[in-house]
Backbone bond lengths (Angstrom), bond angles and torsions (degrees), N, CA, C in turn:
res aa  C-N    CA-C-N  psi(-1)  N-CA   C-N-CA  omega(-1)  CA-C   N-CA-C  phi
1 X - - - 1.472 - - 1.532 108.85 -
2 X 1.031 110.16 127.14 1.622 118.10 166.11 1.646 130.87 -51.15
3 X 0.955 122.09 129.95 1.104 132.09 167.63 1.652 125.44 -49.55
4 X 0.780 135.80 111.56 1.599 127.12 168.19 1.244 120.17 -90.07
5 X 1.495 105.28 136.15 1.504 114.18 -168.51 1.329 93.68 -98.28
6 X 1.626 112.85 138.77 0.996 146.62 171.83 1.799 102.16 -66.97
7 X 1.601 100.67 154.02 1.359 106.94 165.25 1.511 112.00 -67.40
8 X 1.277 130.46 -56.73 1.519 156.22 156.72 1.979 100.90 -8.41
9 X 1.529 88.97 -56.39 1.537 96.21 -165.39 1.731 105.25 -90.10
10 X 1.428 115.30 -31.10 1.595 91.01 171.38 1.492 108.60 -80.21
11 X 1.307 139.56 -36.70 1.505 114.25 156.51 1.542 131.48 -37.12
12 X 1.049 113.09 -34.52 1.535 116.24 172.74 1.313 103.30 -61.72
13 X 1.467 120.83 -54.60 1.207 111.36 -171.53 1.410 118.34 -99.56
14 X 1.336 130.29 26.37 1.193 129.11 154.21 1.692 100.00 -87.82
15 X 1.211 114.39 -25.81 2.027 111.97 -165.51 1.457 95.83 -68.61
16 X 1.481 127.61 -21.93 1.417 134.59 -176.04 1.305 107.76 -52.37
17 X 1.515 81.90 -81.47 1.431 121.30 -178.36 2.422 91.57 -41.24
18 X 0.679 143.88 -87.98 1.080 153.02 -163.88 1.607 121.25 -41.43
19 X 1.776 102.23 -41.97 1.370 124.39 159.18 1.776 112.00 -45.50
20 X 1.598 100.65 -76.23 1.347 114.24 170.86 1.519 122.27 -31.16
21 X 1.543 103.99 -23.41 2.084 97.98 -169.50 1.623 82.86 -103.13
22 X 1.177 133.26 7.79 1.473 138.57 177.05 1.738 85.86 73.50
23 X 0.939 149.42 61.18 1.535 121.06 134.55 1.028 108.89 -90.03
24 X 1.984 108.02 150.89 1.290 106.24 -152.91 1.111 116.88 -112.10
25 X 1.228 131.68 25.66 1.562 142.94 129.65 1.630 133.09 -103.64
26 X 0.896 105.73 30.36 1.600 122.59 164.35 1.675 113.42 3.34
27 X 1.365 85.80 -82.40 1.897 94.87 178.97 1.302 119.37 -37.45
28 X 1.407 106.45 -57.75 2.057 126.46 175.31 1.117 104.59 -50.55
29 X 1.271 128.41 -55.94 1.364 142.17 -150.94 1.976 115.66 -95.19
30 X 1.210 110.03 -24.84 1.569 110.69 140.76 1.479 114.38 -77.39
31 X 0.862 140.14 -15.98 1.619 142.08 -165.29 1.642 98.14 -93.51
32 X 1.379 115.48 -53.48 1.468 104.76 172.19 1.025 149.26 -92.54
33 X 1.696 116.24 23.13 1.194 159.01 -118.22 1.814 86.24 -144.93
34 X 1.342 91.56 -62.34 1.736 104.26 -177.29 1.551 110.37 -56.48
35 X 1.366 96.08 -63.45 1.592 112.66 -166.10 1.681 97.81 -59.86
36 X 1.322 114.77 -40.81 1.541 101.99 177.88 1.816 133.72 -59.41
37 X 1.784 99.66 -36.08 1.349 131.01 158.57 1.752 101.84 -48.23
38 X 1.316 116.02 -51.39 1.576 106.83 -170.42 1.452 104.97 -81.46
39 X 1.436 138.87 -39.57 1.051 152.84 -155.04 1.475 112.00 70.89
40 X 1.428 118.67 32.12 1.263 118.38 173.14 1.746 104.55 -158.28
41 X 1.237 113.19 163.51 1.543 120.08 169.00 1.548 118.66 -53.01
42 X 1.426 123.22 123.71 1.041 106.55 162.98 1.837 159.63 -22.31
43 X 1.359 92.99 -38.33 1.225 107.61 -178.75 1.194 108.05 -84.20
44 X 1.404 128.46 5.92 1.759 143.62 170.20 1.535 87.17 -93.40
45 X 1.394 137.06 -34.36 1.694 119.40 -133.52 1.399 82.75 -90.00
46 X 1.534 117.99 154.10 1.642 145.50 172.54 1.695 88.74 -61.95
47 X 1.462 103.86 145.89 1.306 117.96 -170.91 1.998 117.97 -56.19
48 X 1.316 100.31 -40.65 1.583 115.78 179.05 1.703 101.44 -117.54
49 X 1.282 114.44 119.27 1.533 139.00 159.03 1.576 97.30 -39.93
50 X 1.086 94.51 152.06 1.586 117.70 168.46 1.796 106.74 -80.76
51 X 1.131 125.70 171.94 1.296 131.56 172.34 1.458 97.59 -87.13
52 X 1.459 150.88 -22.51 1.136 118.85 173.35 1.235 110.30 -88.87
53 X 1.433 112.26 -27.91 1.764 109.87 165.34 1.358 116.16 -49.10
54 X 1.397 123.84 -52.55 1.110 123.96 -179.53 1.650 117.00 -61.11
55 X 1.122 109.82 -30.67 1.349 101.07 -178.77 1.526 107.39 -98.46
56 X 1.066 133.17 -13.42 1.420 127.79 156.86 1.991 117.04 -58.41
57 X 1.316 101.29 -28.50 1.468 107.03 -151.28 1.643 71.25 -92.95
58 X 1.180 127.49 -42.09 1.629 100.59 -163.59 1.683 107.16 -79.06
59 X 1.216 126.63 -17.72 1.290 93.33 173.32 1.484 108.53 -116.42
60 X 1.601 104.62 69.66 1.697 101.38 161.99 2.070 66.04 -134.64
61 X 1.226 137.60 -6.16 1.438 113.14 160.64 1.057 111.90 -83.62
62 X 1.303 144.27 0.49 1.850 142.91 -169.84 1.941 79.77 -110.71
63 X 1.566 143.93 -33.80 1.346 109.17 -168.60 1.426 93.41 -81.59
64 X 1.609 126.72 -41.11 1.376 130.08 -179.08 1.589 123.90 -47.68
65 X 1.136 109.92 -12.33 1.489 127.71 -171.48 1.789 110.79 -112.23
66 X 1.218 109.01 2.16 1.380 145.23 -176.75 1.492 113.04 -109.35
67 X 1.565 104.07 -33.76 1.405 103.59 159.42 1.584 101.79 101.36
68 X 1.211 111.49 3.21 1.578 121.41 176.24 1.725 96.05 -61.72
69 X 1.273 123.95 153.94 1.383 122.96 -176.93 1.437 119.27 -89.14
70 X 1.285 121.90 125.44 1.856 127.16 -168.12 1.307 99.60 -29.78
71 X 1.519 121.61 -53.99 1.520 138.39 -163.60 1.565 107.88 -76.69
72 X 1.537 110.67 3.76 1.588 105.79 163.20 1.657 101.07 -93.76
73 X 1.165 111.56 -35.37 1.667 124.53 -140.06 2.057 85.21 -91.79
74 X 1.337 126.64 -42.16 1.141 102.64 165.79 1.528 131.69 -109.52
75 X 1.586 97.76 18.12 1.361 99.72 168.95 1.836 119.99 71.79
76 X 1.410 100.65 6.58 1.670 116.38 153.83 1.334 145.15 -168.80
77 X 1.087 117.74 161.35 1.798 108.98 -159.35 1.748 90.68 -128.25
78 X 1.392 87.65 152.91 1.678 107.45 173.93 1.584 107.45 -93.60
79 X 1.220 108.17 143.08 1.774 117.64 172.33 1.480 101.91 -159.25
80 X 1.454 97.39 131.13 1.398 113.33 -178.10 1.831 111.14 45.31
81 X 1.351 138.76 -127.49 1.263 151.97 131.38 1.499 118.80 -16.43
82 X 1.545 116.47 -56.44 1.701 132.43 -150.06 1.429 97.05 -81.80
83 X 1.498 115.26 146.80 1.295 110.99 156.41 1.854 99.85 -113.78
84 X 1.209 94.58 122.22 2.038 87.61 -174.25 1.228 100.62 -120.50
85 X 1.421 114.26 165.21 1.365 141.58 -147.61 1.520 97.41 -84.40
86 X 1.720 150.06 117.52 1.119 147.61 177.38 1.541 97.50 -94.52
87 X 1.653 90.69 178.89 1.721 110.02 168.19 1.296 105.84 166.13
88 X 1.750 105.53 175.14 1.557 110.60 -162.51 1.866 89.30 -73.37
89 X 1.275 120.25 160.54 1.304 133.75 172.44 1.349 131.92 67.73
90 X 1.397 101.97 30.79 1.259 137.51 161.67 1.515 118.40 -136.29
91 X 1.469 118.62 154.14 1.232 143.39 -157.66 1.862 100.89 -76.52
92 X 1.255 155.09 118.34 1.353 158.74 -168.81 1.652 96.25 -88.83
93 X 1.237 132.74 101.13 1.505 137.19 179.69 1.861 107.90 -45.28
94 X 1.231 106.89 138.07 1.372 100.65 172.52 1.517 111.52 -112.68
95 X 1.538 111.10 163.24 1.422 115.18 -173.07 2.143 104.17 -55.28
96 X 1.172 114.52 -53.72 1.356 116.44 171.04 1.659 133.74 -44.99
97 X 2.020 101.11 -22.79 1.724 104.08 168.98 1.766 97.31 -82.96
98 X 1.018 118.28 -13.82 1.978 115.71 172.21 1.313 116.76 -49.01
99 X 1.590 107.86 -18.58 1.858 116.89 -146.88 1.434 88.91 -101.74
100 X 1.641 107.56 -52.45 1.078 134.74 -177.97 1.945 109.44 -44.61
101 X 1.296 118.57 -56.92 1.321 138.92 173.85 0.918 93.72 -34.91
102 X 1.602 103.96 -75.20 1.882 123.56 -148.16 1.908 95.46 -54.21
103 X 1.141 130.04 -47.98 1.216 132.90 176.91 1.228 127.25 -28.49
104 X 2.160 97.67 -49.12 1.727 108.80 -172.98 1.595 90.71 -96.33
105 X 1.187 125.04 20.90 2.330 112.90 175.59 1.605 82.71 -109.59
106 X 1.296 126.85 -38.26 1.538 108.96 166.51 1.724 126.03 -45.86
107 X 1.437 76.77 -69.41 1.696 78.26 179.46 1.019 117.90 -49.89
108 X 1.972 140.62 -35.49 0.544 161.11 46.06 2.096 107.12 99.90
109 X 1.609 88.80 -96.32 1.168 114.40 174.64 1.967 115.16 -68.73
110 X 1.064 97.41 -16.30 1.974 106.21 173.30 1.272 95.10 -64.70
111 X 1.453 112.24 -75.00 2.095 107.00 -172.31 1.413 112.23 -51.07
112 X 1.139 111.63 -33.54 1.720 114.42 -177.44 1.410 96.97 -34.42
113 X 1.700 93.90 -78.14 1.682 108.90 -163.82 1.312 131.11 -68.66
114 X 1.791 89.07 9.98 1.476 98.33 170.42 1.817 105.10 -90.26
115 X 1.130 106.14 0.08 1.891 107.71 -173.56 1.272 108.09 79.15
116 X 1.656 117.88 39.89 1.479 79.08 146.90 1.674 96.90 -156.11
117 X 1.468 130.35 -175.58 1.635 109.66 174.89 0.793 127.14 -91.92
118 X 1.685 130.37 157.75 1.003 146.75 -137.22 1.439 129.63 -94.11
119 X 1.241 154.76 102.20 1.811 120.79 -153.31 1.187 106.26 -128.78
120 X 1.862 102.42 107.60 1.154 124.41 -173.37 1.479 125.97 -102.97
121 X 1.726 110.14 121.84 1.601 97.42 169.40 1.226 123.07 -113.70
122 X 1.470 128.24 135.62 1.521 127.63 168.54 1.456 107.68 -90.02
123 X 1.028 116.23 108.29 1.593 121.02 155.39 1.781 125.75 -76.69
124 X 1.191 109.82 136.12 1.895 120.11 172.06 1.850 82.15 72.39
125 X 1.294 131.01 54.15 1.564 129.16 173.45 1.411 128.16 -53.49
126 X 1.705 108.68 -12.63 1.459 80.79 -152.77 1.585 164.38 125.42
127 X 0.959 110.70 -171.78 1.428 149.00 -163.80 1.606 87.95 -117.93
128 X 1.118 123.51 -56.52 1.623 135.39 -178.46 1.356 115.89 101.85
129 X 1.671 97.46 22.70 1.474 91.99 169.78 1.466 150.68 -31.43
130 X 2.015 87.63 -94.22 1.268 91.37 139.30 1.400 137.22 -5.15
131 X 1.252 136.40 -94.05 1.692 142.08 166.23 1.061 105.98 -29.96
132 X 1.292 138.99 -55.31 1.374 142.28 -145.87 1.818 95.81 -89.70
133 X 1.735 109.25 -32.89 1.557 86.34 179.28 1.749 108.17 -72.91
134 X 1.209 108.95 -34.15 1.658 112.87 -174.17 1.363 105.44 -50.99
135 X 1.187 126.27 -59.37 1.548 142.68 -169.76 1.406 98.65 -55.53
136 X 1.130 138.71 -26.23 1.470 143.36 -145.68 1.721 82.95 -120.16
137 X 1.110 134.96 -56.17 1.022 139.80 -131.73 1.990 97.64 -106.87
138 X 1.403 114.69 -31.30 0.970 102.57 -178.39 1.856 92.69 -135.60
139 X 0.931 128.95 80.59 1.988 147.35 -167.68 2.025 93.96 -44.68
140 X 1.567 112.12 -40.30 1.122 112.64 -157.51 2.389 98.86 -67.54
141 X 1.257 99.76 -24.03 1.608 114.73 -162.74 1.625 102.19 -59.55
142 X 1.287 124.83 115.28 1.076 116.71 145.45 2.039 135.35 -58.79
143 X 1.382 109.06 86.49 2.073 102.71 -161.60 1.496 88.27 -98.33
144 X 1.520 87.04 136.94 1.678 107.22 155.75 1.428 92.10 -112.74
145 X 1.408 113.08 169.50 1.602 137.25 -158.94 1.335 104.82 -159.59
146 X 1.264 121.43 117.01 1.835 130.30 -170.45 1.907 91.80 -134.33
147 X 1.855 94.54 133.85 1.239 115.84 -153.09 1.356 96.95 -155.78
148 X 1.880 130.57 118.20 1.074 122.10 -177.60 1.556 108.78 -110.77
149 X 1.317 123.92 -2.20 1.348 117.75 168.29 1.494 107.91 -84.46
150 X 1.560 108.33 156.79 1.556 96.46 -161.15 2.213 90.43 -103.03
151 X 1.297 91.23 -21.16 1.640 101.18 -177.43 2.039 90.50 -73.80
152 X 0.820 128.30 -64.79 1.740 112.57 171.56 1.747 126.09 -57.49
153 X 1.022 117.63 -18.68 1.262 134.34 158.87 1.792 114.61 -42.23
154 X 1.558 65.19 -75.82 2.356 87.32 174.55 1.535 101.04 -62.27
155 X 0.992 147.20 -27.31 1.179 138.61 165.71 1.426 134.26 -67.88
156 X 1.746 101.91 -26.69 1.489 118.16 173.41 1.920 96.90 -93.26
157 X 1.252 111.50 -10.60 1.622 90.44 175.51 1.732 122.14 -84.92
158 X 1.226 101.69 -25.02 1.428 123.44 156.26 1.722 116.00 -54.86
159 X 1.273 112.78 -52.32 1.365 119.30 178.44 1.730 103.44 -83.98
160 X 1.065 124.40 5.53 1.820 99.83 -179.74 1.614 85.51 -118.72
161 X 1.139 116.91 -31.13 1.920 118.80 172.44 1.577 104.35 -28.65
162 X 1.217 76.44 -68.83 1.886 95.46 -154.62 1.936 105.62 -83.04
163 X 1.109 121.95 2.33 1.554 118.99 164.63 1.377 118.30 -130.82
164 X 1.177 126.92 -47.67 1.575 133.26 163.51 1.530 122.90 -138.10
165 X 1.703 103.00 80.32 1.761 111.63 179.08 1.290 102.36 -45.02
166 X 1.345 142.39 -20.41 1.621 134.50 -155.57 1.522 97.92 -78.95
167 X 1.570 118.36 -49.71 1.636 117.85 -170.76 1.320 103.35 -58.62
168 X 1.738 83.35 140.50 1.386 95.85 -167.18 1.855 121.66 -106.30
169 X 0.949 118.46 103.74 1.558 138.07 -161.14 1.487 96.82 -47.48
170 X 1.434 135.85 170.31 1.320 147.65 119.36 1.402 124.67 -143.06
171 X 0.793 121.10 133.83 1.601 130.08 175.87 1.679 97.37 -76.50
172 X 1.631 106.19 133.96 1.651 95.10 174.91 2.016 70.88 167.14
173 X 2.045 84.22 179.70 1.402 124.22 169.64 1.674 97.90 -76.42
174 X 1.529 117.24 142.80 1.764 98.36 166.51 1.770 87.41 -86.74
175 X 1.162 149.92 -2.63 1.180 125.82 -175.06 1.547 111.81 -84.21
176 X 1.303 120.17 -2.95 1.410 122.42 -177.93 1.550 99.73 -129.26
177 X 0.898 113.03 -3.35 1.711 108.59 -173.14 1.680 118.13 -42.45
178 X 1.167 124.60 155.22 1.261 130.06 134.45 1.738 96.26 50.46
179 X 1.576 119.80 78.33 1.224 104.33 174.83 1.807 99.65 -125.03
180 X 1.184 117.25 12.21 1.759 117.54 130.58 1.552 117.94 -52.56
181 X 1.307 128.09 -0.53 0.972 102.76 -165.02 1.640 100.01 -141.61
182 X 1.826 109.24 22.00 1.278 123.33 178.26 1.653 104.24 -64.96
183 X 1.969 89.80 138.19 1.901 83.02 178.87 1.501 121.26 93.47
184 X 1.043 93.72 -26.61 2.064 85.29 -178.63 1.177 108.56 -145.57
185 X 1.056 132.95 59.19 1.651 152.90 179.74 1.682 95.27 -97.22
186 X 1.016 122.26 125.36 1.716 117.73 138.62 1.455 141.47 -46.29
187 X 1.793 100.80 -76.13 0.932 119.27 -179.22 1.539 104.28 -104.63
188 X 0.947 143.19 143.12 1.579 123.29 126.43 1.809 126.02 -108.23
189 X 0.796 133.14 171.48 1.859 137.94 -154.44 1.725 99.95 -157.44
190 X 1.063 105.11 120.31 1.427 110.35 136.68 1.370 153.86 -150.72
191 X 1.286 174.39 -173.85 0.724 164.97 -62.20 1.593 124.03 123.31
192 X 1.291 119.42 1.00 1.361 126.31 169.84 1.644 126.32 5.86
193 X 1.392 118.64 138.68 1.316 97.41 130.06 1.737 136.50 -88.87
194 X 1.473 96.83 153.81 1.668 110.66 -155.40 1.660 117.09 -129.95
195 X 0.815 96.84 -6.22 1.696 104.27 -160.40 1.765 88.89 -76.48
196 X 1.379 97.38 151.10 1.785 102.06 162.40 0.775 125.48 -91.18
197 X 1.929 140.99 -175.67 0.846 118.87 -178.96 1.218 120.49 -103.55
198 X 0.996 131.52 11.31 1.372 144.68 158.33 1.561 116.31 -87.12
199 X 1.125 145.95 11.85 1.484 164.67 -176.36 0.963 114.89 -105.21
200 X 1.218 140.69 31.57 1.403 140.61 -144.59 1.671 98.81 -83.24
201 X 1.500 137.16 114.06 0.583 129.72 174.57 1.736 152.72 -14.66
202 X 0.832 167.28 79.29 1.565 160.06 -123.05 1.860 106.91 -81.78
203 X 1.418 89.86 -37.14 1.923 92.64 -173.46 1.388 98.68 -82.15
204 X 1.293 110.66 147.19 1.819 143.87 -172.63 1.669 86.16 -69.80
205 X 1.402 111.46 -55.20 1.382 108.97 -179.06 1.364 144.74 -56.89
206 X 1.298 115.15 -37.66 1.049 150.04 91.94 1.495 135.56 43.48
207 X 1.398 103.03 -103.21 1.279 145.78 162.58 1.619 115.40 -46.44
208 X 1.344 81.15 -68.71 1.952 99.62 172.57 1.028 138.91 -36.77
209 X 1.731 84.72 -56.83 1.575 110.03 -143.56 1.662 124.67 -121.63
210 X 1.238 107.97 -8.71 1.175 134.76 -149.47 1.491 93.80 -111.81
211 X 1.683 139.34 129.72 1.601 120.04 -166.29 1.557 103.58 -81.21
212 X 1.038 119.46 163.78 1.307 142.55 -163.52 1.482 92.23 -75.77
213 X 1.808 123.94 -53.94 1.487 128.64 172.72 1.350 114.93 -43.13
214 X 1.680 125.70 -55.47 1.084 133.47 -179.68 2.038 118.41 -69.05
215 X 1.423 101.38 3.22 1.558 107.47 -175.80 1.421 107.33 -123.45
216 X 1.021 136.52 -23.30 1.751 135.26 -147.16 1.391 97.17 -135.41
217 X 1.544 110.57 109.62 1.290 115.44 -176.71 1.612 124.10 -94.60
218 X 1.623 110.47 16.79 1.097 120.69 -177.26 1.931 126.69 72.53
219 X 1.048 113.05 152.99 1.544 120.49 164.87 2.111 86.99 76.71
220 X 1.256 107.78 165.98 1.527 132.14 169.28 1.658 105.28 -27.15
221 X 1.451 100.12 -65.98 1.626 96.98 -163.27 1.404 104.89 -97.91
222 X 1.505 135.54 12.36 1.324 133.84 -178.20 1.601 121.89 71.13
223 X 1.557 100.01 35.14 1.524 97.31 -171.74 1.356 104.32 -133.90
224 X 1.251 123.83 23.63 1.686 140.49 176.23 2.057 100.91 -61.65
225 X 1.077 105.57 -77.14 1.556 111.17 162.79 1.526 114.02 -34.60
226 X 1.463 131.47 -53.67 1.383 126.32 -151.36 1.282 100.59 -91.71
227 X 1.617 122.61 -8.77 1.533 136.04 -157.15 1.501 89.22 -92.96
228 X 1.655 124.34 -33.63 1.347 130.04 -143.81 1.475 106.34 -101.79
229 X 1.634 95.95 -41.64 1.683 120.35 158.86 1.794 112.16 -39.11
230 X 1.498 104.55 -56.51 1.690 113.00 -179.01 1.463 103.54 -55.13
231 X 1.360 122.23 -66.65 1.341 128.56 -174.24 1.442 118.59 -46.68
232 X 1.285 125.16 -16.73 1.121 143.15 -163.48 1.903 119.34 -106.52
233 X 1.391 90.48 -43.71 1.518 111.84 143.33 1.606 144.41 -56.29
234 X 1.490 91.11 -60.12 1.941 89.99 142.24 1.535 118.41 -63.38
235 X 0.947 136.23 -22.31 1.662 116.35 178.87 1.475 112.92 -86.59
236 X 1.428 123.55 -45.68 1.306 116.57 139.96 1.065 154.94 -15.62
237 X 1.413 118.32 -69.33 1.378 130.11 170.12 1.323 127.14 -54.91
238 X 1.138 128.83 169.81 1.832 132.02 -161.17 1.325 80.76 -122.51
239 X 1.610 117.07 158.91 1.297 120.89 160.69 1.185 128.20 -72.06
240 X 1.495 115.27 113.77 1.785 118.93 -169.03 1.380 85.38 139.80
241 X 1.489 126.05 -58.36 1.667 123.18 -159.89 0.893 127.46 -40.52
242 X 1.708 123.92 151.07 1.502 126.79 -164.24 1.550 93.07 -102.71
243 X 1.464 96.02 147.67 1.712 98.01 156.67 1.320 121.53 -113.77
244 X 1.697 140.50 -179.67 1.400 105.48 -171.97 1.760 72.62 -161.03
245 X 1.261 109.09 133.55 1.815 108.78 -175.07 1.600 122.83 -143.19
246 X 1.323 133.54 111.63 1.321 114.05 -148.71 2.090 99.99 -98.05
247 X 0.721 126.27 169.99 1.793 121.22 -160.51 1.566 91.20 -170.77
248 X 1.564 94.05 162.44 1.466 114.32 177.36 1.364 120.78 -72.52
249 X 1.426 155.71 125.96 1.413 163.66 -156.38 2.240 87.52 -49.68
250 X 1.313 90.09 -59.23 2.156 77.20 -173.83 1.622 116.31 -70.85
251 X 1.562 97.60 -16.78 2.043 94.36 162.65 1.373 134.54 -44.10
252 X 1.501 95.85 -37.92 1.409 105.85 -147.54 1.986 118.18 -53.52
253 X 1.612 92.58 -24.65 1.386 76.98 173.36 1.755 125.65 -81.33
254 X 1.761 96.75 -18.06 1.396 92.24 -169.00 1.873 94.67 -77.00
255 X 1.310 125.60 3.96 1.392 101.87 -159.47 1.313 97.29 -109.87
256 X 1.526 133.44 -3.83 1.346 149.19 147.95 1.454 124.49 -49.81
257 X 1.784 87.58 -45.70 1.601 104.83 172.45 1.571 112.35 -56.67
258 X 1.406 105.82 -57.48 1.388 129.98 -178.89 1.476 110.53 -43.40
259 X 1.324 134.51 -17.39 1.370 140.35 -126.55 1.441 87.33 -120.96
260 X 1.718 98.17 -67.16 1.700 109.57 -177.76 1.026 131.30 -57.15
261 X 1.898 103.34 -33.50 1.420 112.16 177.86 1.657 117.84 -50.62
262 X 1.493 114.98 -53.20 0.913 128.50 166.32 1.580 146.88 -79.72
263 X 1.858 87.13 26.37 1.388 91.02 147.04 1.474 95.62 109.28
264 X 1.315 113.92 -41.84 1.914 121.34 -170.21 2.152 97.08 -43.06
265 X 1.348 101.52 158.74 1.317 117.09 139.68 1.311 140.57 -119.90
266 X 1.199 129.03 177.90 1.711 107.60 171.75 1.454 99.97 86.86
267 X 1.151 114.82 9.63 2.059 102.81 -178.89 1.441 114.79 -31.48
268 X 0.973 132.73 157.46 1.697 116.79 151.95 1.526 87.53 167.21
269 X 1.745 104.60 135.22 0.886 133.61 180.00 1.326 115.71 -90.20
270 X 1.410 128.38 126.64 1.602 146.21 165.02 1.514 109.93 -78.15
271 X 1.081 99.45 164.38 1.273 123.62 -167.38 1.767 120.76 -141.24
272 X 1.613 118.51 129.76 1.407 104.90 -140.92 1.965 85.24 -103.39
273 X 1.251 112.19 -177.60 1.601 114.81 -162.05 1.884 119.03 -51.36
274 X 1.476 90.84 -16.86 1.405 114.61 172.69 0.997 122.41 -96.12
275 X 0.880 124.90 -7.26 1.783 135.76 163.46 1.444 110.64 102.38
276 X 1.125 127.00 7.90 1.513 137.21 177.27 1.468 106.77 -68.71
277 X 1.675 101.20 133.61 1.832 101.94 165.89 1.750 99.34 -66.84
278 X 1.533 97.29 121.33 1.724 95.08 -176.09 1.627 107.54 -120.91
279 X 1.529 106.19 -17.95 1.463 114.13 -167.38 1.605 107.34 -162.01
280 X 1.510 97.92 165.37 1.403 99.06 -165.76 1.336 109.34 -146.56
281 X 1.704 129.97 144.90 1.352 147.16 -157.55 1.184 110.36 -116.90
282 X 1.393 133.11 142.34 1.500 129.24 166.25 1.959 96.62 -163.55
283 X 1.387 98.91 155.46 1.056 107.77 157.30 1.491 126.40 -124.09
284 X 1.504 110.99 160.92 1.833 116.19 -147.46 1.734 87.60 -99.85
């Protein structure tokens, strides 16, 4: 007679299996792998899996062990509060754009409580994070969200549906975006891509999976996009407005530079949960 594998024991041995391909949360990452397969938390699931459970659950651990990204395999990622809808050809939010967010619901939340609403733009959006935490986070903010992939686009229309129908989408360049709306911006936020081209990522996930648009910020040092983003931000913004910009840990000085050159005040560099210069502040 056969043995039956426990729920207990194919998590154990998917964290193996997961360890071994080096992903680097193994334990987490069989665990939510499972719970996604059940559509509920473990400690709800019947002691022994079914055979189609079981055989469903093992091969989303053979793509995960492949290095495909958790947030492909269950189709969502956590940010801030939100759990939003992922997919291939869109950008996977990292714990460090959270810091970045929280920065522009400050700035954000100042005009609020001054009485009156707020007018927020996210540029290079996305997934529509970003926007979607502000909008969520501060109800009074008017957010637009500018997005030139049309496969991340469709992904942020799914994600602004189902948490805040009000934000308002556009498909476009952020360097030309929205110039109805030169001059009286509040906030603006972004999130660029930044990477150079010589940086080629180290993670499979990463590397892989992640679009080349949403990673490679153009020109030598990867700051062609974030240079275009600034310029774009000053034309926007009202005088007083905050800007809020997330950059690579060795950027940080050129993106300070970038800031002053063009006029901003208020430079000042953030710092992401790890203490890394990750992002940077100025006002127009």
């Amino acid at each position: 007679m056969t043995e039956q594998v426990t729920w207990r024991q194919a998590v154990a041995g998917a964290a193996r299996v997961l360890a071994d391909a080096g992903v680097p949360s193994p334990q987490v990452d069989a665990r939510l792998l499972a719970e996604h397969v059940l559509g509920a938390p473990l400690v709800h699931a019947p002691a022994v899996p079914g055979p189609e459970h079981l055989a469903r659950y093992a091969a989303l651990v053979e793509r995960r062990a492949r290095r495909e990204p958790l947030q492909h395999l269950t189709g969502t990622m956590a940010f801030r509060h939100l759990t939003l809808h992922a997919g291939p050809g869109a950008f996977v939010t990292r714990p460090e754009t959270e810091v970045v967010a929280g920065a522009a619901i400050d700035a954000t939340r100042e005009i609020a409580g001054a009485g009156r609403a707020p007018l927020v733009v996210d540029l290079c959006s996305g997934s529509g994070a970003i926007a979607l935490a502000v909008a969520t986070e501060v109800p009074a903010a008017v957010v637009h969200a500018v997005e030139l992939s049309e496969a991340a686009l469709a992904l942020a229309r799914r994600n602004v549906a189902e948490h805040a129908p009000h934000v308002r989408l556009h498909a476009g360049d952020a360097a030309t975006a929205l110039p109805e709306l030169d001059g009286t911006v509040d906030v603006v936020v972004s999130n660029p891509p930044y990477i150079p081209p010589d940086a080629v990522p180290i993670d499979p996930e990463v590397r892989d999976h992640d679009p080349d648009l949403a990673l490679y910020g153009g020109g030598a040092d990867g700051l062609d996009v974030p240079r275009a983003v600034v310029t774009a931000a000053g034309r926007l913004l009202a005088p007083g407005g905050r800007f809020v910009m997330e950059h690579a840990e060795l950027q940080a000085e050129a993106a300070a530079e970038m800031l002053t050159r063009a006029g901003f005040t208020g430079v000042w560099t953030g710092r992401d949960l790890s203490g890394r210069p990750r992002f940077v502040t100025a006002t127009r």
